[in-house]
Phi, psi and omega in degrees: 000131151308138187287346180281347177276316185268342155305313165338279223298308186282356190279273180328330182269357178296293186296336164304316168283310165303333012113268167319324179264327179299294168312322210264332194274315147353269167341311198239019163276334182287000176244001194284099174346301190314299199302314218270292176319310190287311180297313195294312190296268187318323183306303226278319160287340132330307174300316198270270147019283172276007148309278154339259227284289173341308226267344192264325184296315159311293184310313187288295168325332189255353151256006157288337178257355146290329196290344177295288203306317177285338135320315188287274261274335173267317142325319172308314199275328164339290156316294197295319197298293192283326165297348175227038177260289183321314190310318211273343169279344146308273174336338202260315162342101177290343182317279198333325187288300171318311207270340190259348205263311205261350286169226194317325180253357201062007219262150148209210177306128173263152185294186175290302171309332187277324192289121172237135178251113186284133173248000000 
């Protein structure tokens, strides 16, 4: 037999056995506190994380709905605004003035003899 076949041979069991302490190293790094304390650490920052982004998100909807409410509410006043601009140019209107003054009051031109000038 060649010494080069069985050098082959025990290399494989070698890389096997290494193999087999890597699992094992594996193994008891997962029961290792530390390991355990790290795994705890990242869930708990993962949590802490997508909480904050829910809580920004919520927050971010809800001022898309006020900023609505506050839009209808300035449309709204828009309207009033401009019905009570029109209203007070109407009240303002000497037709109007003229017509609740000869109408309701009695009032009318006064004639030539009705005119007195004060000096």
């Amino acid at each position: 037999m060649k010494p080069g076949i069985y050098n082959l041979d025990l290399s494989i069991k070698r890389s096997s056995l290494d193999a087999l302490r890597i699992q094992r190293v594996r193994r008891s790094s997962r029961r290792d506190p530390l390991h355990i304390l790290r795994l705890l650490l990242v869930f708990f920052l993962l949590l802490v994380l997508s909480i904050s982004y829910l809580w920004v998100r919520l927050a971010t909807v809800e001022v898309g709905y006020q900023i609505s409410e506050a839009n209808r509410q300035r449309y709204r006043l828009l309207e009033e605004n401009r019905r009570l601009k029109m209203e007070v140019a109407n009240l303002k209107s000497p037709g109007r003035i003229e017509r609740i003054g000869r109408e309701e009051l009695g009032l009318h031109h006064p004639r030539g003899e009705e005119i007195v000038r004060v000096k």
